[in-house]
C-alpha positions in Angstrom: 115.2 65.8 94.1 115.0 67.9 97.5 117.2 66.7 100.2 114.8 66.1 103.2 114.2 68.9 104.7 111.5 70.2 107.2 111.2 74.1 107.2 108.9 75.4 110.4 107.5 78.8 110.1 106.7 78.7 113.5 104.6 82.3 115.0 103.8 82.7 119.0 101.8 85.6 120.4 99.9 86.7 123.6 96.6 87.7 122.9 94.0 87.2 126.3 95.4 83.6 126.3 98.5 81.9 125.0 97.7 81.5 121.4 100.0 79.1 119.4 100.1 79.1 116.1 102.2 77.0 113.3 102.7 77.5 110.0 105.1 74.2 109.0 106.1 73.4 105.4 106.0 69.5 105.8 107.0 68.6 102.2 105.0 65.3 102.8 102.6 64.0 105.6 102.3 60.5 105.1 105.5 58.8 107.5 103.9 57.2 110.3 105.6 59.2 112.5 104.1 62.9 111.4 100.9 62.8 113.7 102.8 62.5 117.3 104.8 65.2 116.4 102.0 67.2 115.4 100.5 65.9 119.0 103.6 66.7 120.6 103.8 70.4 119.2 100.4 71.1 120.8 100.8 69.8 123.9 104.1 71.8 124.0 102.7 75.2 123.3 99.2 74.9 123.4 98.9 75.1 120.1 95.1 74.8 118.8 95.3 76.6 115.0 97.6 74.7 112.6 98.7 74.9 109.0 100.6 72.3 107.0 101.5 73.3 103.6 102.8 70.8 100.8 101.4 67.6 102.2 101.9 65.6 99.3 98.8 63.7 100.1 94.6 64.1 99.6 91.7 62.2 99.8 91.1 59.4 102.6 94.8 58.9 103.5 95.2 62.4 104.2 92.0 62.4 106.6 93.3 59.6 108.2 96.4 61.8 109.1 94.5 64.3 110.0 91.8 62.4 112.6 95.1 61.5 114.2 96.8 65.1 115.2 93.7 65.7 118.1 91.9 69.0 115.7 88.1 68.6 116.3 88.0 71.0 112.8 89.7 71.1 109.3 89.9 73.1 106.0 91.8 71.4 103.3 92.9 72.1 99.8 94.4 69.0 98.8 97.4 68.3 97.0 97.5 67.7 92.9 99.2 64.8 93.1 102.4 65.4 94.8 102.4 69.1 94.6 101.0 71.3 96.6 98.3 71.0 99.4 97.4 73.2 102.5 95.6 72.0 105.3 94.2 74.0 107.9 93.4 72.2 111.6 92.1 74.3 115.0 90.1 73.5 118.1 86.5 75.3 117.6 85.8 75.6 121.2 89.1 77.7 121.3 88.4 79.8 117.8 85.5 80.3 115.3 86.9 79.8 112.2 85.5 81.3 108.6 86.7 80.6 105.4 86.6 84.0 103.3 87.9 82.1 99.9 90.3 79.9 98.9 92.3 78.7 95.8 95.2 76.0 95.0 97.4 79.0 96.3 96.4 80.0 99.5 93.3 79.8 101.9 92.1 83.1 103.7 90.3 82.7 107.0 88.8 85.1 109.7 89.8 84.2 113.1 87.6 85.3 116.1 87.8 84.2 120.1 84.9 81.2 120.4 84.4 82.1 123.6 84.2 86.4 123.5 83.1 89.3 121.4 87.1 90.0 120.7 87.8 91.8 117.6 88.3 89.0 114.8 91.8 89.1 112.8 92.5 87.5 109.1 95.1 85.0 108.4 95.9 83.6 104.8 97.8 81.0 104.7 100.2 80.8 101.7 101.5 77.9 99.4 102.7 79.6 95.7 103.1 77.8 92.9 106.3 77.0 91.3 105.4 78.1 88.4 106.2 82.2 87.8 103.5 82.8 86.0 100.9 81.2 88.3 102.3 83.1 90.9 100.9 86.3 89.4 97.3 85.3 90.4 98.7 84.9 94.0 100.4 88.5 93.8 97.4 90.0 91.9 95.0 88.0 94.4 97.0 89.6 97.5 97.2 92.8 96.5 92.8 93.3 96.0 93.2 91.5 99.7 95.3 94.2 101.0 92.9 97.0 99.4 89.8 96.2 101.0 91.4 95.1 104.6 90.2 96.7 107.4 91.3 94.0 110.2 94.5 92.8 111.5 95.7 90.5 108.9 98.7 88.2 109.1 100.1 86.0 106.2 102.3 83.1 106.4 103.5 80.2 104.3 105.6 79.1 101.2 105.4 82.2 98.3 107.9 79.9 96.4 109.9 83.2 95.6 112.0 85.0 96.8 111.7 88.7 98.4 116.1 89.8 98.2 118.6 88.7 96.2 120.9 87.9 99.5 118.1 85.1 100.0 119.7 82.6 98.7 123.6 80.6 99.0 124.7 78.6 96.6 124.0 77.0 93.3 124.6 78.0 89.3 123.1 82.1 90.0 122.0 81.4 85.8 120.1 78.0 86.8 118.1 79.4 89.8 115.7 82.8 90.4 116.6 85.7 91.8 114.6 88.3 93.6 111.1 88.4 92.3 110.3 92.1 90.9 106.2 91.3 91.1 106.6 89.9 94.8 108.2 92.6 95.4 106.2 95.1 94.3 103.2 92.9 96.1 104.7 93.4 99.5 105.1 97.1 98.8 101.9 97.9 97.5 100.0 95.8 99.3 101.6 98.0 102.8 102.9 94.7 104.5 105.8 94.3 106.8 108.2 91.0 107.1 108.0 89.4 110.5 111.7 89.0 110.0 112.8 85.5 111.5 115.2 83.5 113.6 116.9 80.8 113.3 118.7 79.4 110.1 118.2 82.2 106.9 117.1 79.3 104.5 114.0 77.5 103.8 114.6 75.1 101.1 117.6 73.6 100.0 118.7 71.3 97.4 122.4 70.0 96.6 124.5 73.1 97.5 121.3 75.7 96.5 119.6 76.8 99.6 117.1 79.8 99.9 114.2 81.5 101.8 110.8 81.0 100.2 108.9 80.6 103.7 108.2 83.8 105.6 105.3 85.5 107.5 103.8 89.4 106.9 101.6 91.4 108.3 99.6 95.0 108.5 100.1 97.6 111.0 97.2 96.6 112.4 98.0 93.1 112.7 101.6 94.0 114.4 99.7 96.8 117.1 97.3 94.0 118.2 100.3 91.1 118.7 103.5 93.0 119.4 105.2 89.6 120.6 104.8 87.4 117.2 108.2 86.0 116.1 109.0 83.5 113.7 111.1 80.7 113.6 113.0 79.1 110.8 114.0 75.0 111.4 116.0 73.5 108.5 116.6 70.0 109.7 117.1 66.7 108.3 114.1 64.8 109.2 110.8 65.6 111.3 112.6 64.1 114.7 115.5 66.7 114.4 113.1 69.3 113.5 111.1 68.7 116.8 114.1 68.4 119.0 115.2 71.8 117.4 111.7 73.2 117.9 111.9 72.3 122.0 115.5 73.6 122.6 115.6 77.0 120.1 113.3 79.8 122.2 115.6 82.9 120.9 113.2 85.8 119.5 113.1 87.0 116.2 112.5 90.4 117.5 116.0 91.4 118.7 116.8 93.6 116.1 113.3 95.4 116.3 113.9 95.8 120.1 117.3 96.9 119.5 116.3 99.4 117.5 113.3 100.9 120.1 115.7 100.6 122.6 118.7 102.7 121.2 119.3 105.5 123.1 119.1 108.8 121.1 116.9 110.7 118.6 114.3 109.6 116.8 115.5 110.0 113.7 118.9 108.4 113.9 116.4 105.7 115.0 114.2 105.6 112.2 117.1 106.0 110.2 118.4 102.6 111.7 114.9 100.8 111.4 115.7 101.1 107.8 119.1 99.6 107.9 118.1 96.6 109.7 115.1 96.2 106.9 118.2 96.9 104.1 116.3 99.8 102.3 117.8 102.8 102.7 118.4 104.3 98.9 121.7 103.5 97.9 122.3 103.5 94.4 122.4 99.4 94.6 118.9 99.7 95.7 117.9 102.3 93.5 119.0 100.6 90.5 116.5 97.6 92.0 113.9 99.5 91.6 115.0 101.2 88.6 115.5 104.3 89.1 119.3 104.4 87.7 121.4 102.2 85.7 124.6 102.6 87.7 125.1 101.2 90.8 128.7 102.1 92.0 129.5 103.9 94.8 129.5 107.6 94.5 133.3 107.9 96.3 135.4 105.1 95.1 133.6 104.1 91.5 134.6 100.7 91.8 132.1 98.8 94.1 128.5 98.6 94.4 126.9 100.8 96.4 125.2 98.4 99.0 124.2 99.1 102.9 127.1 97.7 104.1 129.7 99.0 101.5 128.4 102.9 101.9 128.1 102.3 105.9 131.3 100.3 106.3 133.3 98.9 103.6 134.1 102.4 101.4 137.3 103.5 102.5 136.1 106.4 103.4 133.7 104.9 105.9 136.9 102.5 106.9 138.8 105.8 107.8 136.0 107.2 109.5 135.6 104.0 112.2 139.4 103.5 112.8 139.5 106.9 113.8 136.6 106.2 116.5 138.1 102.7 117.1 135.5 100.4 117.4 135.9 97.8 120.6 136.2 94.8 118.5 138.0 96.2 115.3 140.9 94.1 115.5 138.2 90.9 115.5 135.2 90.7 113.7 133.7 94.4 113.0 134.6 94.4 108.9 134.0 90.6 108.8 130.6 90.1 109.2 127.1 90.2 107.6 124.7 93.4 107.9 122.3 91.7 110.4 125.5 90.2 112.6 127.1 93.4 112.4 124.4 95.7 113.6 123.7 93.2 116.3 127.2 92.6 117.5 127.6 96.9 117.5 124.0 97.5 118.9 124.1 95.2 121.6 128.0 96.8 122.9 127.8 99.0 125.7 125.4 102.0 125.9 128.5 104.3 125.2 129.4 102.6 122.0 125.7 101.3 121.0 124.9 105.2 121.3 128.3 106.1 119.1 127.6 103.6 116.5 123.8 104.7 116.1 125.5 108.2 115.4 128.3 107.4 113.0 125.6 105.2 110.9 123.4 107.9 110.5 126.4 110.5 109.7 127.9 108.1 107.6 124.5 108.4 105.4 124.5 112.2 105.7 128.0 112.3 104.8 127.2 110.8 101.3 123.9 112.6 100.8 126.2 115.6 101.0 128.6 114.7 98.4 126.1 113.2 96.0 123.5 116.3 96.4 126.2 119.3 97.2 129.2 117.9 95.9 130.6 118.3 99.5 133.2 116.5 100.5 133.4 116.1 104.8 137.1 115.6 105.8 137.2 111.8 107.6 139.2 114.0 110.7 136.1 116.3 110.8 133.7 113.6 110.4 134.7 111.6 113.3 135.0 114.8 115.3 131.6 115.8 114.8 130.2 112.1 115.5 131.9 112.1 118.8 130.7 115.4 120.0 127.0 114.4 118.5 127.1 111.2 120.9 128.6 112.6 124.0 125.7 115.2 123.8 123.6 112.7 123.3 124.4 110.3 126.1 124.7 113.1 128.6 121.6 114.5 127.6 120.0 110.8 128.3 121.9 110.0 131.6 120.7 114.2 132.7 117.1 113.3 131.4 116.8 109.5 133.0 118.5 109.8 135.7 116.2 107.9 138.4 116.7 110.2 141.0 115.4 113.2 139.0 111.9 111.5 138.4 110.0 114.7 138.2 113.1 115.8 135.2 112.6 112.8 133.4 109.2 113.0 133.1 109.0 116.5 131.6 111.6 115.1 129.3 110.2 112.0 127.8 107.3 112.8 125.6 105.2 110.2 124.0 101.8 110.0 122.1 98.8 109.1 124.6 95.2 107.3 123.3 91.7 108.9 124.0 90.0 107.3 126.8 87.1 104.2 126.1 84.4 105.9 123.5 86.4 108.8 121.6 89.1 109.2 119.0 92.3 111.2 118.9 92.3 113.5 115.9 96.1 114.5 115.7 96.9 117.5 113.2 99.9 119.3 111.4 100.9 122.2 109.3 103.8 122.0 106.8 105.6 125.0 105.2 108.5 124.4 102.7 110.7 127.8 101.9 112.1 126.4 98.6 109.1 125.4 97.4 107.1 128.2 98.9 104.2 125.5 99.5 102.2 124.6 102.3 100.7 121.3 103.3 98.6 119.7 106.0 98.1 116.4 107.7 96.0 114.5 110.1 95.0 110.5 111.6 92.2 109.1 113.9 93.4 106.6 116.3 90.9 105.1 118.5 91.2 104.4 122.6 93.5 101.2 121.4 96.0 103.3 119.4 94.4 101.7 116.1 94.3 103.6 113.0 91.0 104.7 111.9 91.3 107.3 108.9 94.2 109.7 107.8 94.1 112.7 105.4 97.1 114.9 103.6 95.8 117.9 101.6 98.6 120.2 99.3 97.1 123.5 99.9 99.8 125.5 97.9 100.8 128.8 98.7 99.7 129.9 102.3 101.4 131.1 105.5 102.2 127.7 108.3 99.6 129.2 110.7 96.7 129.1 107.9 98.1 125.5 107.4 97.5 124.2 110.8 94.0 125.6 110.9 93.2 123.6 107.4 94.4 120.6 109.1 91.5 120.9 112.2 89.3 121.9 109.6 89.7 118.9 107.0 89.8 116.8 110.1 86.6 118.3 111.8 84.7 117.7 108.1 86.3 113.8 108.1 85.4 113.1 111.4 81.8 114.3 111.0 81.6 112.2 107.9 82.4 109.2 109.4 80.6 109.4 112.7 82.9 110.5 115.2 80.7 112.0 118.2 83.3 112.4 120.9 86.3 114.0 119.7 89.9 115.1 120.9 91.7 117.0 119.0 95.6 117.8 119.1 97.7 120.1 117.4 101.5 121.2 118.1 100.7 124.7 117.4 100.1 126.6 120.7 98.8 129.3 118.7 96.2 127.8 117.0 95.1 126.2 120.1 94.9 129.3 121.5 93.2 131.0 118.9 90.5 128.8 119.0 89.9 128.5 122.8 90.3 132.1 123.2 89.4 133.8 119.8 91.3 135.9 118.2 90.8 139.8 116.7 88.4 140.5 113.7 91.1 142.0 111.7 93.2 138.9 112.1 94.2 137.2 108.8 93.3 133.7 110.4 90.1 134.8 111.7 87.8 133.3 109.5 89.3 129.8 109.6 88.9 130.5 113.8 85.0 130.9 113.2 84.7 128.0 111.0 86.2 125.5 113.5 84.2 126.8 116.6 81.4 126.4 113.8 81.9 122.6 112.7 82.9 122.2 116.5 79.1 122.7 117.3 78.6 119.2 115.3 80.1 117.0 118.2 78.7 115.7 121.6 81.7 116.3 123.3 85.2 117.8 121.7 88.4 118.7 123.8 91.5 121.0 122.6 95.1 119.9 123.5 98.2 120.8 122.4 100.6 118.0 121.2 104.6 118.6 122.1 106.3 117.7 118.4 107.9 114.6 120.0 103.9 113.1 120.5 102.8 114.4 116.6 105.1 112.2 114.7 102.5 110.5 112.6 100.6 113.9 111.7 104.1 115.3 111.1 104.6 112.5 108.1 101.1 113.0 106.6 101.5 116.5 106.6 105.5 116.4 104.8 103.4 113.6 102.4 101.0 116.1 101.2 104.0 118.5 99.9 104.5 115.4 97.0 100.8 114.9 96.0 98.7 116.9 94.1 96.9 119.7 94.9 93.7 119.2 97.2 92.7 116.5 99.9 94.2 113.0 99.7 91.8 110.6 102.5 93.4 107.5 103.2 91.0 104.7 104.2 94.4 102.3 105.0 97.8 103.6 106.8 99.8 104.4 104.2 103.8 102.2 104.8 105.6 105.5 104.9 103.9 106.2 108.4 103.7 102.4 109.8 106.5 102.6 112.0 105.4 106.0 113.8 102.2 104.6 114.1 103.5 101.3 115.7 106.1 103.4 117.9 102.7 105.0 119.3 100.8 102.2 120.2 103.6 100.7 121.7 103.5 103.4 124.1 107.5 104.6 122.7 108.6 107.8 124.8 110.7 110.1 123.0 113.2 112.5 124.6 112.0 116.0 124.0 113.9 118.1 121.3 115.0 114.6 119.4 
């Protein structure tokens, strides 16, 4: 039997008005007690959309419980039984509710503002079966979801499975799952991202086995439109304990995201450290998970795995390389803790440190790259060297570029992406040239005056010089963009030349002069169409589509759906993320 225990998923954003919405894993509805603290919850946040998952109760005793929480409306699939059961509850004169489908597994629902024209948003809520190979329906269900999505779309609940193998504590490892392959391959193919969480890591527990089966994901889209969701975990002993919890625990689960926005240095090392908070940078632990080799042991000392934290702290070689830069709290908890606490606890230090541990992490990386690709083995002396010279240029160029009294400076120093005004979209292009493979690519995406992702496009072109690529790019866009509809255009590029070339012309003779005539030539299809050019710093996302069209096949790849390898530029852009020029 399950020990009582209540596990809240509980989600907050800011959308026009405070919008509160729960996600609660009951496991059982019926004490008499569960509809004040349902009525308690929403008088505390304002909550007006609900979801209870596992009820444990149907029919007219579970309507009775429901008249009783205050919700005017109510979608239900009941329980079987004992098992299973979702129930969905919200105030109508707050949201128009539809329901898109439903099954025993989940119940998908579009969400729109009763009272305005606001763009609607998708929410599924989520209870999996126990049994594995019922599950599959859920996975196979999720994924044909995730295909045809074209709105923000959130989904929360019980998956009954879970996503790492770190999810779990306790228990007979031979008696109990491990990380679920299909899930995972779900979440990846399917483009969603974990809301992370706060609060305690586990959702169920029984006898000493506890693990994380409840969690939330989302699209881009979803993410770009609420920036300020967080979830909340509550494992408590009984519904009272999980209110009083609930009331007093306001921490956010997005510390580590903001962490990570917030470090100051180059993008890179930051996108680099976006992927060690998320645990998926390719060690060979990680790549044997996804089977791509059979031996997961560290490349220096052969006789660990190669996880994050081993490659980025525990080696000894990585132990040698932070004594010598002697971390502020070494002789306390710095090789103690978890990945999470110690990324937060390091993160978090002052600037001067925060900024030196960013570096080292990152070096630490390209350190092992270099013995495991070139067989080239950095000195831990000349390691720690170079990391301290790479910070101290860093924070000096960051207190030179922000310094508040040098506003003017600071400005011309801090470069970010910028949306088209109200009525046009932002076509942003790139050119890519690889010497080794002597192969050009191109790239491009539509954003719209929100920052939202309309289209994208990466085409392989093959042999040709970078300048020919950058014109391909306009010119695939210009075709896309006339294809779909797009009237009022701006476009960018972070070639000065080609924007030059094609405000000023160029000579007849020129080997790029025919691409020239056939932009000012397609150009002659739109109402209105402006020419900027983009620094590099404000051309990330093209930048990624472009490099992406290097690894595909030959020809023009359109992509209806962001594809995850660009999700995080993307949200960095809407966000309004400034970068410091030359990072």
């Amino acid at each position: 039997m399950d020990e009582s225990f209540y596990s809240t998923t509980h989600v907050l954003n800011e959308i026009s008005v405070q919008l509160s919405k729960q996600n609660w894993n009951c496991r059982g509805a019926g004490s008499k007690a569960f509809p004040s603290i349902i009525r308690d919850l929403r008088q505390e946040y304002g909550a007006n959309l609900f979801f209870l998952l596992e009820t444990h109760i149907s029919g007219a005793r579970g309507k009775q419980v429901r008249d009783k929480m205050g919700f005017d409306k109510a979608f239900v699939v009941d329980a079987v039984g004992h098992a299973g059961g979702i129930w969905c509850l919200w105030d109508s004169a707050v949201w128009r509710v539809d329901i898109l489908n439903h099954d025993r597994q989940f119940i998908h629902l579009k969400i729109s503002d009763a009272s305005s024209n606001s763009t609607p948003w998708l929410i599924t809520a989520v209870y999996g079966s126990p049994q594995r190979i019922t599950r599959r329906t859920l996975w196979a269900t999720i994924k044909a979801y995730a295909s045809s999505v074209n709105l923000p779309w959130c989904l929360l609940g019980d998956f009954n499975a879970m996503l790492h193998d770190h999810e779990k504590r306790g228990g007979a490892r031979y008696n109990h799952q491990s990380a679920c392959k299909e899930f995972q391959e779900c979440v990846s193919t399917s483009g969603l991202i974990d809301l992370g969480y706060s609060g305690w890591p586990f959702t169920w527990k029984r006898g000493t086995l506890a693990e994380r089966l409840d969690r939330g994901f989302s699209n881009v889209d979803w993410q770009i439109a609420f920036p300020e969701a967080c979830v909340k975990h509550l494992p408590m002993l009984n519904v009272k304990t999980a209110y009083q919890s609930l009331m007093s625990n306001q921490d956010s689960p997005n510390k580590m995201f903001k962490l990570v926005w917030c470090w100051q240095g180059p993008e890179r090392i930051r996108t680099f450290l976006w992927l060690v908070v998320h645990n998926v940078i390719l060690t060979n632990l990680e790549r044997k998970r996804r089977h791509l080799t059979t031996d997961d042991t560290c490349p220096r000392c052969r006789n660990q795995d190669e996880s994050t934290i081993h490659v980025l702290r525990d080696c000894f070689y990585a132990k040698s390389i932070w004594r010598l830069l002697n971390p502020p709290d070494s002789s306390r908890s710095f090789y103690s803790t978890g990945l999470e606490a110690w990324l937060l606890q390091n993160l978090t230090s002052d600037n001067n440190w925060a900024c030196t541990f960013g570096v080292a992490v990152s070096s630490l990386w390209y350190f092992r790259n270099k013995l495991v690709f070139q067989g080239d083995l950095v000195p831990t002396t000349t390691a720690s060297h170079q990391i301290r010279a790479r910070s101290e240029e860093f924070l000096k160029a960051a207190k030179k570029d922000l310094n508040p009294r040098s506003t003017q400076a600071a400005s011309e120093c801090l470069v970010g992406w910028s949306r088209p005004d109200e009525d046009y979209v932002k076509l942003n292009v790139d050119g890519s040239w690889f010497s080794q493979r002597s192969n050009a690519a191109c790239g491009g995406v539509f954003r719209d005056s929100a920052g939202r992702f309309l289209k994208g496009f990466s085409c392989n072109l093959g042999n040709c010089s970078i300048m020919h690529a950058e014109l391909w790019a306009i010119i695939h866009g210009l075709n896309t963009a006339t294809m779909n509809g797009y009237l009022n255009m701006v476009v960018e590029s972070d070639s000065a030349a080609a924007i030059k070339f094609i405000n000023h012309g160029c000579p007849p003779a020129h080997p790029c002069a025919p691409l020239i005539q056939d932009i000012r030539t397609l150009a002659l299809r739109f109402q209105h169409i402006t020419w900027n050019h983009a620094l590099r710093e404000a051309n990330s996302v093209a930048d990624l589509l472009a490099k992406k069209g290097q690894d595909l096949a030959l020809g023009l790849h359109l992509f209806d759906k962001a594809p995850p390898d660009i999700s995080y530029a993307l949200l960095g852009d809407s966000l309004g993320t400034l970068r410091i020029r030359g990072s």
